[in-house]
TORKOL-4160 file (C-alpha; in steps of 0.2 Angstrom, whole numbers, padded with zeros to 4 digits, m for minus):
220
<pt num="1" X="0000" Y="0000" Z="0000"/>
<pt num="2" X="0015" Y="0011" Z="0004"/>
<pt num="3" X="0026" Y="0008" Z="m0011"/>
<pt num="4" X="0007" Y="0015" Z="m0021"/>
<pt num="5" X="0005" Y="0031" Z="m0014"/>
<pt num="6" X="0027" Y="0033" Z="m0016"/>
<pt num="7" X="0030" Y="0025" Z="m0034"/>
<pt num="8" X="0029" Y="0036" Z="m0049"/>
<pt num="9" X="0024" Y="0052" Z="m0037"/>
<pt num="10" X="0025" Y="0065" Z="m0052"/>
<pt num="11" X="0014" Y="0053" Z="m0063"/>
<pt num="12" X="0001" Y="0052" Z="m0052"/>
<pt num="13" X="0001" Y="0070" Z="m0048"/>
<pt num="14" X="m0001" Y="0074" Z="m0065"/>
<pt num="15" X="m0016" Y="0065" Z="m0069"/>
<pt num="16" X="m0023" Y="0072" Z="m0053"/>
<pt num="17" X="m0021" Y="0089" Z="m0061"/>
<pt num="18" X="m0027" Y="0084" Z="m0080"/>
<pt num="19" X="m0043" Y="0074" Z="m0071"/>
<pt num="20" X="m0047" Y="0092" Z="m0061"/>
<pt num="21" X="m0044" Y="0102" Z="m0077"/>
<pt num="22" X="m0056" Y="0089" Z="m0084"/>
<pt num="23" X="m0068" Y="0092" Z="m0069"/>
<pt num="24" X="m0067" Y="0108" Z="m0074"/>
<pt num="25" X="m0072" Y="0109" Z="m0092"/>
<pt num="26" X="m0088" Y="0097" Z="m0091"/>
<pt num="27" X="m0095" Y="0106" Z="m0077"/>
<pt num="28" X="m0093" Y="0123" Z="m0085"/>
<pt num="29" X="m0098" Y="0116" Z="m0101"/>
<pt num="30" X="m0115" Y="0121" Z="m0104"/>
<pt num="31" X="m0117" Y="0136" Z="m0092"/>
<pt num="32" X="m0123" Y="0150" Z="m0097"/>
<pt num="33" X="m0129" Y="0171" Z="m0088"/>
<pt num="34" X="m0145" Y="0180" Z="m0090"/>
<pt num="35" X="m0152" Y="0196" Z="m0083"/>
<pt num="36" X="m0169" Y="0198" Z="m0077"/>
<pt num="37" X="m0177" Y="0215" Z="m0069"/>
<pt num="38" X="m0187" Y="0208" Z="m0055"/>
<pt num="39" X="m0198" Y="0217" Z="m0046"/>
<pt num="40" X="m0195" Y="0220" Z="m0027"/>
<pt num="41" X="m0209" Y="0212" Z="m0015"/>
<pt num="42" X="m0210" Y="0220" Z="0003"/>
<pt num="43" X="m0215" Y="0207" Z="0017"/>
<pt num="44" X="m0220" Y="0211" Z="0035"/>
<pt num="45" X="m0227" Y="0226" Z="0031"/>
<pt num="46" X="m0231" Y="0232" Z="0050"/>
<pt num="47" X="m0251" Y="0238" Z="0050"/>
<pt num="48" X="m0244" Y="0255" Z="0060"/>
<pt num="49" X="m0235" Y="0262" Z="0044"/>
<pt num="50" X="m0237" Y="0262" Z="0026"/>
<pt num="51" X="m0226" Y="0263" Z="0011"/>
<pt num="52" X="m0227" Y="0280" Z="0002"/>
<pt num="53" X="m0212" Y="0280" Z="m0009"/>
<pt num="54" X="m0196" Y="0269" Z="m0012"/>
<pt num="55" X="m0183" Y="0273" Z="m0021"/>
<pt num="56" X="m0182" Y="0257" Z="m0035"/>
<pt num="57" X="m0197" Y="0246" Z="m0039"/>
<pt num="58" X="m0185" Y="0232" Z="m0048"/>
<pt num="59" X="m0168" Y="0226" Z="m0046"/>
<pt num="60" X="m0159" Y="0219" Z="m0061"/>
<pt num="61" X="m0152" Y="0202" Z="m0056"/>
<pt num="62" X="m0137" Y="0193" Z="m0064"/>
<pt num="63" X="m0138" Y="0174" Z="m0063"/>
<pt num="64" X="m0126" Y="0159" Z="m0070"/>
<pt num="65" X="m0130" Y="0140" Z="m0072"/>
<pt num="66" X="m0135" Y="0128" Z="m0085"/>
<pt num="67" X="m0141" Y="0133" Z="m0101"/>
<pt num="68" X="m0155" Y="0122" Z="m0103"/>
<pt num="69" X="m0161" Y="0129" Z="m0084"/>
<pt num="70" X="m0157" Y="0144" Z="m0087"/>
<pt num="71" X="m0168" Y="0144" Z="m0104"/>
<pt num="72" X="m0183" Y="0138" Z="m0096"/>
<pt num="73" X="m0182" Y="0152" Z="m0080"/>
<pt num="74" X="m0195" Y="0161" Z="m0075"/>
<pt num="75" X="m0196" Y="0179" Z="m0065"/>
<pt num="76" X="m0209" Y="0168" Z="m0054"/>
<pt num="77" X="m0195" Y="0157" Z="m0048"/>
<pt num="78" X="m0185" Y="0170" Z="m0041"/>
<pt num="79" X="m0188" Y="0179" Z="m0026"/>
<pt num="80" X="m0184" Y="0197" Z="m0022"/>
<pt num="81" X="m0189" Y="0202" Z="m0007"/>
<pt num="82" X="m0187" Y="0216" Z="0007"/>
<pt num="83" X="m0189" Y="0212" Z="0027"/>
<pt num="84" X="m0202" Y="0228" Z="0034"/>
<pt num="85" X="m0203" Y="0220" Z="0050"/>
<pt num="86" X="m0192" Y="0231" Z="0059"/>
<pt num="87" X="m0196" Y="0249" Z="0050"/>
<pt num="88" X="m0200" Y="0265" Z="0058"/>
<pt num="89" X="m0208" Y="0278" Z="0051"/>
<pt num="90" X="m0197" Y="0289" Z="0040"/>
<pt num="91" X="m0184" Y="0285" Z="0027"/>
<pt num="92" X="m0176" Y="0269" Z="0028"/>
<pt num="93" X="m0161" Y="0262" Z="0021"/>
<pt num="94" X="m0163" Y="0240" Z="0014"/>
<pt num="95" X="m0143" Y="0236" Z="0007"/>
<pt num="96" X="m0149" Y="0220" Z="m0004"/>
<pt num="97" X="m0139" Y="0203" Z="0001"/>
<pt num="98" X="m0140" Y="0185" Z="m0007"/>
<pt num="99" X="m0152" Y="0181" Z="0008"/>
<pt num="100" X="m0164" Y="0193" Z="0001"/>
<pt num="101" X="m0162" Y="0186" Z="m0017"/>
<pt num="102" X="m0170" Y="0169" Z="m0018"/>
<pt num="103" X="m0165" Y="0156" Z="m0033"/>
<pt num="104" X="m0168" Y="0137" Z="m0035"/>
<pt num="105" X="m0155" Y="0128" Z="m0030"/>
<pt num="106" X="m0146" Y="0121" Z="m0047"/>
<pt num="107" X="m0142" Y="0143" Z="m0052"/>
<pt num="108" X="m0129" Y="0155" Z="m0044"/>
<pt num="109" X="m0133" Y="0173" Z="m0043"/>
<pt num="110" X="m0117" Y="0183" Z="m0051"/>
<pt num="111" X="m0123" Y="0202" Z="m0046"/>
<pt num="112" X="m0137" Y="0212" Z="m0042"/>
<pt num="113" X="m0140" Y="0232" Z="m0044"/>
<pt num="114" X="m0144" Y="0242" Z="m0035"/>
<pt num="115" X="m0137" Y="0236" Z="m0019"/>
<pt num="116" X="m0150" Y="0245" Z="m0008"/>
<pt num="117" X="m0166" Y="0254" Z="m0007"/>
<pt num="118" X="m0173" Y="0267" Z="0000"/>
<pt num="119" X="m0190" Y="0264" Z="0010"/>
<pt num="120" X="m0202" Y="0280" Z="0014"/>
<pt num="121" X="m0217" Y="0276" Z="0025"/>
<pt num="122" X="m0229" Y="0285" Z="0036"/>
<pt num="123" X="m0239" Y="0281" Z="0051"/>
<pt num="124" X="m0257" Y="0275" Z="0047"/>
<pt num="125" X="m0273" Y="0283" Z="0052"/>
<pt num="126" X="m0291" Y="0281" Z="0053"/>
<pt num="127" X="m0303" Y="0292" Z="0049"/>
<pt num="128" X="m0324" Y="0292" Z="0048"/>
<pt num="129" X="m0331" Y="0301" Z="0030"/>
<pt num="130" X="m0346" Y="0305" Z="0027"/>
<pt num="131" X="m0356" Y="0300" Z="0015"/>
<pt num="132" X="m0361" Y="0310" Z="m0001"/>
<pt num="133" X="m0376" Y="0302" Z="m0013"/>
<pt num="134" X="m0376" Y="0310" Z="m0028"/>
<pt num="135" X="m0394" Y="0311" Z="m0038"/>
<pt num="136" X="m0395" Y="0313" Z="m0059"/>
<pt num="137" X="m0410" Y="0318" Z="m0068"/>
<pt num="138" X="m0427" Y="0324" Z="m0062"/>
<pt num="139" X="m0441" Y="0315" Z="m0052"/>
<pt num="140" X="m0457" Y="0315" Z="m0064"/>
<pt num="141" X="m0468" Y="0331" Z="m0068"/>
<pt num="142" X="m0475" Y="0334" Z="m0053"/>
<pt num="143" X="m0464" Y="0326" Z="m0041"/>
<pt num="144" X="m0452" Y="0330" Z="m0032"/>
<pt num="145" X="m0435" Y="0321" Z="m0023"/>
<pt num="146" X="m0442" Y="0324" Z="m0001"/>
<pt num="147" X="m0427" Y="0312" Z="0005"/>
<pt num="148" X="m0411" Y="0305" Z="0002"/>
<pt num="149" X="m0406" Y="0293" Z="0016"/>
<pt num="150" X="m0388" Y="0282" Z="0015"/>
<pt num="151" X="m0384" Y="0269" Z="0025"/>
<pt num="152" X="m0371" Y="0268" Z="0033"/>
<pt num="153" X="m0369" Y="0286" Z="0033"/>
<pt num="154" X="m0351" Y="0286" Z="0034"/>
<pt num="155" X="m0339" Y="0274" Z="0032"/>
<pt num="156" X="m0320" Y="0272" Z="0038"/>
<pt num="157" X="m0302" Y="0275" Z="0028"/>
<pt num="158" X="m0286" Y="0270" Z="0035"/>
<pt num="159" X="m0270" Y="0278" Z="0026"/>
<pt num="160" X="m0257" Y="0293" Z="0029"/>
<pt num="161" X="m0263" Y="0309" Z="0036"/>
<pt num="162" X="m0258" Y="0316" Z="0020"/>
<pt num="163" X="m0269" Y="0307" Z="0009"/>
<pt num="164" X="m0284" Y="0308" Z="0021"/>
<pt num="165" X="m0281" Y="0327" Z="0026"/>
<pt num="166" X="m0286" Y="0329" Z="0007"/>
<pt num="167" X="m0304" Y="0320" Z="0008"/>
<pt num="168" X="m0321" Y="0329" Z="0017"/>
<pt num="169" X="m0333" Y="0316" Z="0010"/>
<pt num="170" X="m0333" Y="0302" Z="m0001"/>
<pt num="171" X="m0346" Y="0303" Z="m0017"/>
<pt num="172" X="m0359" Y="0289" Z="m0022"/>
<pt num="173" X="m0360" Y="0286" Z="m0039"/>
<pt num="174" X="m0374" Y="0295" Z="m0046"/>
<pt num="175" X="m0393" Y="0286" Z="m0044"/>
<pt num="176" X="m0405" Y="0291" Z="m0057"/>
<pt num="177" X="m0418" Y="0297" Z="m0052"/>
<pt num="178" X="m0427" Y="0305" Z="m0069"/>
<pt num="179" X="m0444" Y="0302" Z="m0071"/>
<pt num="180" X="m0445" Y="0295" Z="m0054"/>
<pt num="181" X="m0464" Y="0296" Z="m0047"/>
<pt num="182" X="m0464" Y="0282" Z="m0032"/>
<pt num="183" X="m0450" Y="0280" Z="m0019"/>
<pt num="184" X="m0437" Y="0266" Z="m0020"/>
<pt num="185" X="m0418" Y="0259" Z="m0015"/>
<pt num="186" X="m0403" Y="0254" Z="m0023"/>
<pt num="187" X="m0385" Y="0248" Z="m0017"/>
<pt num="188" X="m0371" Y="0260" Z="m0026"/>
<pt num="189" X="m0355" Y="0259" Z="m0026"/>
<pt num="190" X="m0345" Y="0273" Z="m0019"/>
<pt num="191" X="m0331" Y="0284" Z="m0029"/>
<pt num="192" X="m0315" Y="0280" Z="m0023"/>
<pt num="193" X="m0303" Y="0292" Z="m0029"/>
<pt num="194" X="m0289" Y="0291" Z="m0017"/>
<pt num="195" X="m0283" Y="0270" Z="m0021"/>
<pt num="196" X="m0267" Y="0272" Z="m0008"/>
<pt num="197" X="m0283" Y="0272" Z="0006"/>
<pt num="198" X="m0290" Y="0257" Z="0013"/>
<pt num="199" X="m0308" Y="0258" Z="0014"/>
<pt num="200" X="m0323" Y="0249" Z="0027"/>
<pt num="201" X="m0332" Y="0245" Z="0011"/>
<pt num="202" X="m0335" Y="0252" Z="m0007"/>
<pt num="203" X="m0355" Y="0250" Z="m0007"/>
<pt num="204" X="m0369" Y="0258" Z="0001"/>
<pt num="205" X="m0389" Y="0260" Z="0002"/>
<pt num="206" X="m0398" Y="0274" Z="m0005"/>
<pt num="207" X="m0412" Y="0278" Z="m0001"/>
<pt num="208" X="m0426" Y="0289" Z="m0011"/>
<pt num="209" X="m0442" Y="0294" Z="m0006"/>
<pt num="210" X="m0450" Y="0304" Z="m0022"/>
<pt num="211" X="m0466" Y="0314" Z="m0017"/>
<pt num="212" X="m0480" Y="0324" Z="m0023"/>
<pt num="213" X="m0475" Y="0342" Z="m0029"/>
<pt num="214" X="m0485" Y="0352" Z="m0014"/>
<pt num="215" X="m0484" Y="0368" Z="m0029"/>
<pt num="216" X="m0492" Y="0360" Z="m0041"/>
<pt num="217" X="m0501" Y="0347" Z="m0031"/>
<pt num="218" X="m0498" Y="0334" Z="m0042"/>
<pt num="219" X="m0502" Y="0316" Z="m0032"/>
<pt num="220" X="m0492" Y="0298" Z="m0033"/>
């Protein structure tokens, strides 16, 4: 066993070396790199805070691995993702590691850019809004709109003091009411302008009663 490893040292070496060269060719043989722009996905978004700007929506990610992998890659494969867990209100800074880059197993990511972003949020509040029915057309000749009742009243909208600072009311969408001569209800939905804004609920009940015109004294 000992006169093996001692006999014909350089030989053996050598082939050592040509078999790792060899290693080498068949395993790189086939590879192949391709860029994708993948879109960042923000995780454990804290309900206290919301985002209201960042500073890059996609980061351009270099990978490496065999070509017939690599061909049939999707950007649904790949992960890119930021941790909110942990963010305060204010401008924060994400530098972007490996860890936040997730391949399958067979690819190697080569290089990213950028390296970080930068996360804006502000603290979330809740506000009640009235709510605004808005009527089109006219009740019938002699006849006249006497009520307009919308349930629930008001409704609920969580998001930044900015964007809720901007709202008094929220509209209906308009109920027709043209030649209207007997009262009646309809469910709406309500006109929500501001989308950044979580809203209680995006439909409400109006309510019409159409009476006789006392002027003319026209009678339903």
């Amino acid at each position: 066993m000992k006169k093996f490893f001692t006999e014909n040292t350089e030989l053996k070496l050598i082939t050592l070396v040509l078999s790792l060269i060899l290693w080498f060719i068949v395993t790189l043989r086939g590879q192949t790199e391709v860029i994708m722009e993948l879109p960042i996905e923000y995780k454990n978004i804290p309900k206290s805070v919301e985002i209201t700007k960042t500073s890059a929506k996609f980061v351009s990610v270099s990978i490496k691995g065999q070509e017939r992998i690599v061909k049939n890659l999707l950007p649904k494969d790949i992960n890119v993702f930021v941790d909110l867990s942990k963010v305060k209100q204010g401008e924060t800074m994400f530098y972007f590691t490996k860890e936040n880059i997730k391949l399958p197993p067979s690819l190697t990511l080569a290089k990213f850019n950028p390296s970080n972003v930068i996360v804006q949020t502000e603290e979330v509040f809740t506000m009640s809004l009235p709510i605004k029915p808005v009527l089109k057309g006219t009740p019938k000749n002699g006849f006249i709109v006497d009520e307009v009742m919308v349930i629930p009243e008001e409704i609920s909208a969580t998001g930044s003091r900015q964007a809720l600072n901007k709202l008094e009311y929220i509209e209906t969408e308009p109920v027709n009411v043209k030649d209207a001569d007997a009262s009646f209800e309809k469910t709406v939905r309500l006109v929500l302008r501001d989308r950044s804004l979580i809203y209680q609920n995006d439909v409400v009940k109006v309510k019409i009663t159409i009476a006789a015109d006392k002027i003319t004294g026209a009678k339903k």
